[in-house]
C-alpha positions in Angstrom: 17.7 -19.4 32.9 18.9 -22.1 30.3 19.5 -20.2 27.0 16.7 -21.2 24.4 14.4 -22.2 27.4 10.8 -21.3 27.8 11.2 -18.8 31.0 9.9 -20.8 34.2 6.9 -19.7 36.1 9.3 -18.5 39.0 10.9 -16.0 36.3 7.8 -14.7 34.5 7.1 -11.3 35.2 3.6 -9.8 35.5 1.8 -8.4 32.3 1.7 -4.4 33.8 5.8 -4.4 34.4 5.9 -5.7 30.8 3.5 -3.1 29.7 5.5 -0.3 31.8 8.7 -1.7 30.2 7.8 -1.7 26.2 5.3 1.5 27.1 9.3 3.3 28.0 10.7 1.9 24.9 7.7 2.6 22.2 8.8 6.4 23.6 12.1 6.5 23.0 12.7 4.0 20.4 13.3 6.1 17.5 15.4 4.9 14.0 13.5 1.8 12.8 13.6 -1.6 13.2 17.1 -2.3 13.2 17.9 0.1 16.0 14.6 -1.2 17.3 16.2 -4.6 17.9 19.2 -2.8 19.2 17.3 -0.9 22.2 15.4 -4.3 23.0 19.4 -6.1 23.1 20.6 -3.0 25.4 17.1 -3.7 27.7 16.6 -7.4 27.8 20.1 -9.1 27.2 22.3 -6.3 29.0 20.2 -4.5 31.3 18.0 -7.2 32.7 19.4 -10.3 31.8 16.3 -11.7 30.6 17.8 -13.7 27.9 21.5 -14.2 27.0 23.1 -13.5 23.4 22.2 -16.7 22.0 18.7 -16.4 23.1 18.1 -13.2 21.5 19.8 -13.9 18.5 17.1 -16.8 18.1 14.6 -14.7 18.6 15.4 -12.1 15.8 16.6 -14.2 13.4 13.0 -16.0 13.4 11.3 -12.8 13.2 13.5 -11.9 10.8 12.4 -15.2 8.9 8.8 -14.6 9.1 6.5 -11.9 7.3 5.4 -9.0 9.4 7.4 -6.1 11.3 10.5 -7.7 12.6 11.1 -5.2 15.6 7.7 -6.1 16.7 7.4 -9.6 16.8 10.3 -9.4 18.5 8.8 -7.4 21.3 6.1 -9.6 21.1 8.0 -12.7 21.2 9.5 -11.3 24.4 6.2 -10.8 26.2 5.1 -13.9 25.4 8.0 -16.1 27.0 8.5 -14.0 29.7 4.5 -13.3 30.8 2.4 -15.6 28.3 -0.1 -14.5 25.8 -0.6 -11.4 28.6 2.9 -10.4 28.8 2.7 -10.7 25.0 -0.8 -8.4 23.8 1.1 -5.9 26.9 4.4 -5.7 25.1 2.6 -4.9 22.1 0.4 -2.7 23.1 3.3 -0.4 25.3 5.5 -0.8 21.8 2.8 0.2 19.8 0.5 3.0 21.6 2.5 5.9 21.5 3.2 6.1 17.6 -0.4 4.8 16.7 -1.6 7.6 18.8 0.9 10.3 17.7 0.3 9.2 13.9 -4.4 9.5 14.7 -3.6 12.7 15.7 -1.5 13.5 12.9 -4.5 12.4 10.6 -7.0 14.6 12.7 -4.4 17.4 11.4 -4.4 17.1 7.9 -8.7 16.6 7.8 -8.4 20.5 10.2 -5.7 21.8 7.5 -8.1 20.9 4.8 -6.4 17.9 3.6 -2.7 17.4 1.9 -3.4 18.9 -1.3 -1.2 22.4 -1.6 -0.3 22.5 2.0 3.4 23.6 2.3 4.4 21.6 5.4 3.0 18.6 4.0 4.9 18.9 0.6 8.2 18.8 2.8 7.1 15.3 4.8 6.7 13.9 0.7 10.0 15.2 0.3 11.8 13.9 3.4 9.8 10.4 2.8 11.9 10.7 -0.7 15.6 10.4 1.2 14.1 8.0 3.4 13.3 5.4 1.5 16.0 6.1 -0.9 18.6 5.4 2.1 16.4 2.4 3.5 16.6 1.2 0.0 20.5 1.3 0.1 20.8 0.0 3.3 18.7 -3.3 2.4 20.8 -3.2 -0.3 24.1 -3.8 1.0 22.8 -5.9 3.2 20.8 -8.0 1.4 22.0 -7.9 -2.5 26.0 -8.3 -1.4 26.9 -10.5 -4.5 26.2 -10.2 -8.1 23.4 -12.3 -8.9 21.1 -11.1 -5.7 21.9 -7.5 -6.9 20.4 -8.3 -10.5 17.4 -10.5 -9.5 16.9 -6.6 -7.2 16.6 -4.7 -10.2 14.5 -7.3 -12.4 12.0 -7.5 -9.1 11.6 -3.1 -9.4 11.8 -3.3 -13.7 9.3 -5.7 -13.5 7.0 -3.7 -11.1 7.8 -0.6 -12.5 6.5 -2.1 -16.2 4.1 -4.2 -14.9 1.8 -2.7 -13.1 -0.3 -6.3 -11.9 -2.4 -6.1 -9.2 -0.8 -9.1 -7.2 2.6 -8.3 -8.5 4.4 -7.7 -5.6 3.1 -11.7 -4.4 4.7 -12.8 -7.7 7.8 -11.0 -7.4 8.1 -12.5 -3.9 7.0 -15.6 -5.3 9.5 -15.7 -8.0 12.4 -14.4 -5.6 12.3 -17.1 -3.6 11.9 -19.8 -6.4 15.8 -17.7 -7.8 17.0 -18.3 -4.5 17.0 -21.9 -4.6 18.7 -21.3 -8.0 21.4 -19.1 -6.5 25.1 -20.2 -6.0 25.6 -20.8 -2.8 27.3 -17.8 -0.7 29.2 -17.4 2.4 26.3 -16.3 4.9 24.5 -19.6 6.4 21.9 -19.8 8.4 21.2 -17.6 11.5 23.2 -18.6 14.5 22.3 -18.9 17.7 20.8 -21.8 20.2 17.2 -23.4 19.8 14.4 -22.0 21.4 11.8 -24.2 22.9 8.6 -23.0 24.0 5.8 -23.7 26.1 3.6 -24.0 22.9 2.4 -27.7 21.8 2.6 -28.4 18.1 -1.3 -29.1 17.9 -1.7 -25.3 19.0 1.0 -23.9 16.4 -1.2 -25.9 14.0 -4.1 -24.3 15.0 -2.5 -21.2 14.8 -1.4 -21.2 11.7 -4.8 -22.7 10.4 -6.6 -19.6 11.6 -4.0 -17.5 9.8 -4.4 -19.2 6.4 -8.5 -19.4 6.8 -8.5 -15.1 7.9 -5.7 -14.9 4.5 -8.9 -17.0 2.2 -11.9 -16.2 3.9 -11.7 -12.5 4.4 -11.3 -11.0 1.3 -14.2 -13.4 0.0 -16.5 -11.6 3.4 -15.4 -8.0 2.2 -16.7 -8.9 -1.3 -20.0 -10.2 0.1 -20.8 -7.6 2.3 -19.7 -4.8 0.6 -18.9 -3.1 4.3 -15.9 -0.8 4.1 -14.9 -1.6 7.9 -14.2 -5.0 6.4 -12.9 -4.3 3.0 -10.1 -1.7 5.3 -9.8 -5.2 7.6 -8.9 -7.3 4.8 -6.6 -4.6 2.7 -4.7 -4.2 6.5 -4.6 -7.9 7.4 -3.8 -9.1 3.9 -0.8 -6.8 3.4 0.7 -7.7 7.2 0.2 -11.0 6.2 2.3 -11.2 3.1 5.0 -8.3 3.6 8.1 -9.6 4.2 11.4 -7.1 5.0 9.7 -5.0 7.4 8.6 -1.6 7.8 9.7 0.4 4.6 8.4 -2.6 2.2 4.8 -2.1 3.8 4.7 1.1 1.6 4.4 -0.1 -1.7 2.0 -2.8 -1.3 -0.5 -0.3 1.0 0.2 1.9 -2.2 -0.9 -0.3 -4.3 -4.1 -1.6 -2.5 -5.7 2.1 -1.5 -4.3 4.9 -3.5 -5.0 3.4 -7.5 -8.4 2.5 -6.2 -9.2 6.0 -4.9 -9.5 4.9 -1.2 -7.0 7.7 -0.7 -5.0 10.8 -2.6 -1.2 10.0 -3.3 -0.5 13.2 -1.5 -2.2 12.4 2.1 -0.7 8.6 1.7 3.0 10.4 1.1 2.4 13.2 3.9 1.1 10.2 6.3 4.7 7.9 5.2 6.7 11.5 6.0 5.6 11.7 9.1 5.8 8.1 10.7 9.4 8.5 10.1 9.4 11.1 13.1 7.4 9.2 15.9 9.1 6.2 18.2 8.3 2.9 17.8 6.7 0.5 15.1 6.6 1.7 11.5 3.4 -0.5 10.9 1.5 2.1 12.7 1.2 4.5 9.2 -1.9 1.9 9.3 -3.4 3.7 12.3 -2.7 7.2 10.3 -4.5 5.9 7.0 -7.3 4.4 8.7 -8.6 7.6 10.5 -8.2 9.5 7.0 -10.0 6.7 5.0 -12.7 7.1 7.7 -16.6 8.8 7.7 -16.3 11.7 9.6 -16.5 10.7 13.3 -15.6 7.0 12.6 -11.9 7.6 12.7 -11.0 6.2 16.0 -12.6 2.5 15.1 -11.5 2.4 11.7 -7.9 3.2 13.2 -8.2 0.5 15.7 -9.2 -1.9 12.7 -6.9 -1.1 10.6 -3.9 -1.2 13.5 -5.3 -4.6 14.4 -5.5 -6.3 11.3 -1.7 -4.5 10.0 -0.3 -6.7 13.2 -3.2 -10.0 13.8 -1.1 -12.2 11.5 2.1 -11.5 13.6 0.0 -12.7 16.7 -0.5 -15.7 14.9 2.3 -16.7 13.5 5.5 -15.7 16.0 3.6 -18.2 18.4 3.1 -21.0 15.5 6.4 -21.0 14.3 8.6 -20.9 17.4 7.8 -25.0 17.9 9.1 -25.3 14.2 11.7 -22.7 14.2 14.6 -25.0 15.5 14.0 -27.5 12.6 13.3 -24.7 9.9 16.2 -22.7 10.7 19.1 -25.4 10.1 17.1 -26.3 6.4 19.7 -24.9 3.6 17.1 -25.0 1.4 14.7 -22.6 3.6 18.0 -19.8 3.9 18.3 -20.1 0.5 14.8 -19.4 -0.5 14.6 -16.7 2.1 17.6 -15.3 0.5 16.2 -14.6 -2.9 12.9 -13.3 -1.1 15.1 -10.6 0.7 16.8 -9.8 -2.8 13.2 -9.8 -4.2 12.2 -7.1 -1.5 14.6 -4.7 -1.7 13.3 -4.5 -5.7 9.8 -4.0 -5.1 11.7 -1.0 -2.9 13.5 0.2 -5.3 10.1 0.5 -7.3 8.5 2.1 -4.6 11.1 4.8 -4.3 10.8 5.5 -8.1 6.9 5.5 -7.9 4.9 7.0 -6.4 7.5 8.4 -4.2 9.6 10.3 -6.1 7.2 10.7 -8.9 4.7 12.1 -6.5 7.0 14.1 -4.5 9.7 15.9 -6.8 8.2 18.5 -9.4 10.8 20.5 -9.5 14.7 21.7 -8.8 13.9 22.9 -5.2 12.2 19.8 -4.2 15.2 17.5 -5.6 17.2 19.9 -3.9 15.9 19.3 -0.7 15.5 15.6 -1.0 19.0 15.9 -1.3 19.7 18.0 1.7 17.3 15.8 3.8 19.4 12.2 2.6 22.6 14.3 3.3 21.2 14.6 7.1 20.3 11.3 7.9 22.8 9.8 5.5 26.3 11.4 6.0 25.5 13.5 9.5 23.4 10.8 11.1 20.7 13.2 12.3 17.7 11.8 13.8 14.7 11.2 11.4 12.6 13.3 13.9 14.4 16.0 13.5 15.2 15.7 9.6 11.3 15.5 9.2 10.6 18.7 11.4 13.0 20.4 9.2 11.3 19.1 6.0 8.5 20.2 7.2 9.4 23.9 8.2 11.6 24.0 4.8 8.5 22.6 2.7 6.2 25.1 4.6 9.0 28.4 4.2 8.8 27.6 0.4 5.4 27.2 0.2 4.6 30.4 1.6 7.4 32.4 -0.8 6.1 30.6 -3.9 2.8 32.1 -2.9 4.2 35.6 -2.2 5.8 35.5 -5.9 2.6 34.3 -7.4 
């Protein structure tokens, strides 16, 4: 196939081998989104020659571009040029199943074990989700904040969250970040490389697209208000939040923070426990929504309130990664576009650094031990480059071995 081509109908492939395909990889694709990205490369570029480098390249860097979970539009961008909008809900689903299912059960747990307050185990996934985000929060760094002045506008973006305390703050700090981006000297790093893509998808329906997206964004929060149902006040919370996240998976925590746990939807403690352990199932990150919908749930209402709020997390992404890949050759050569995009990224990795401060390590750390072990679990996945699954089992059995001696000494 022509690099940056829609795939021809003699090269589509059937929506159940794309589901069988991404249904392998949500299994096995453990590390996050970045080694997310590198699986789907080793899959689609090496292994089956579905796309070439440039291709690909196109692909992420658009995802990348947009707000959402970047490892999953681009699984869903796959499906969709390769099998059309079936090929596309398939990949997503096969990507996404395993960990939403993993992380409902998960939930069921903690309701048996009488919720996360006091529970041992639990404590160590708060602990673990400490060194997680702490080494997310340096890797974005590095990445993203490489000069001076994107490294301070970082640490504004978490002083002012971290004083602030507004309820829309992390939109304005997003807001703001990319208004200091077109303010920015210019750097080395340009826009993405790669070659154009051009889909099958007519302007008039990427307009569309993107009109239903902007009327959901408007009209639903003004629906939940009216009707007062909490099935659609989780829908909007879920959808609004997927909307408007942009840097992927670990950025989704403080704005879900901020939007269930001050309200009372849900404890700090079962939000932390729930973070903790997302870190040691395959695939999507976004899927801590399937985990906090079946606790936020009525007793026996936990699978739809799941679904829900797993639908809503991801809807926006089926909206927009079709709208924007008509636009995306035009968008992505704008200098001005890179360079707002660049002071949203810097922007992001302060409203993590907040994050990490509170409620993480706030909520997490009350004493020598705990630090202690936060330390041992960054050590693990930092410097010995264990897997998170395995650094979150042993937080787990660590947290639940101290729990039980603190009691014995009580």
């Amino acid at each position: 196939m022509k690099t940056g081509a829609s795939v021809p109908t003699a090269e589509r492939t059937s929506w159940f081998d794309i589901l069988i395909i991404f249904l392998k990889l949500g299994c096995t694709s453990f590390g996050g989104p970045v080694a997310h990205i590198g699986y789907f490369r080793t899959e689609f570029v090496e292994r089956r020659k579905w796309f070439d480098d440039g291709a690909y390249s196109e692909l992420v860097a658009l995802c990348q571009f947009l707000p959402g979970p970047a490892s999953s539009q681009v699984g869903f961008a796959i499906g969709l040029l390769r099998g059309g909008v079936p090929g596309a809900l398939a990949a997503w689903i096969g990507f996404t199943l395993p960990s939403a299912a993993l992380l409902i059960a998960f939930a069921y747990g903690v309701t048996v074990a009488g919720g996360a307050e006091g529970q041992g185990w639990l404590h160590g996934l708060k602990l673990v989700a400490v060194a997680v985000v702490a080494q997310a929060a340096l890797q974005m760094g590095r990445s993203l904040c490489p000069d001076a002045p994107r490294a301070t506008l970082a640490v504004c973006a978490a002083a002012f969250m971290l004083m602030a305390a507004l309820a829309y703050g992390q939109l304005l700090v997003i807001l703001v970040g990319a208004i200091a981006g077109l303010l920015l000297p210019k750097s080395g790093d340009g826009p993405p490389a790669g070659t154009a893509m051009k889909p099958a998808i007519g302007t008039k329906t990427a307009l569309a697209l993107f009109a239903i997206f902007a009327a959901l964004l408007v009209g639903l929060p003004l629906l939940a208000a009216q009707s007062g149902h909490p099935l659609l006040q989780l829908t909007d919370i879920f959808y609004r939040v997927g909307a408007l996240v942009f840097g992927g998976g670990h950025i989704v925590l403080p704005m879900l923070q901020a939007e269930i746990v001050p309200p009372g939807i849900i404890g700090n403690d079962a939000f932390l426990a729930g973070y903790g352990m997302a870190q040691a199932v395959p695939g999507p990150l976004f899927t801590f929504a399937a985990y906090l919908g079946a606790v936020i749930a009525p007793s026996g209402s936990e699978i739809p309130y799941a679904g829900a709020a797993l639908l809503a997390i991801f809807f926006s992404s089926f909206l927009l990664v079709p709208a924007a890949l008509p636009f995306w050759a035009k968008l992505r050569s704008n200098s001005k576009a890179h360079s707002a995009l660049r002071g949203v990224n810097a922007a992001v990795v302060g409203l993590i650094l907040a994050a990490l401060y509170d409620p993480i390590f706030t909520g997490a750390v009350a004493s020598p031990a705990d630090f202690a072990l936060v330390a041992a679990a960054y050590l693990a996945l930092a410097a010995w480059k264990l897997p998170p699954w395995l650094v979150v089992l042993l937080g787990a059995l660590v947290g639940w071995g101290l729990g039980d001696l603190s009691g014995l000494l009580g």
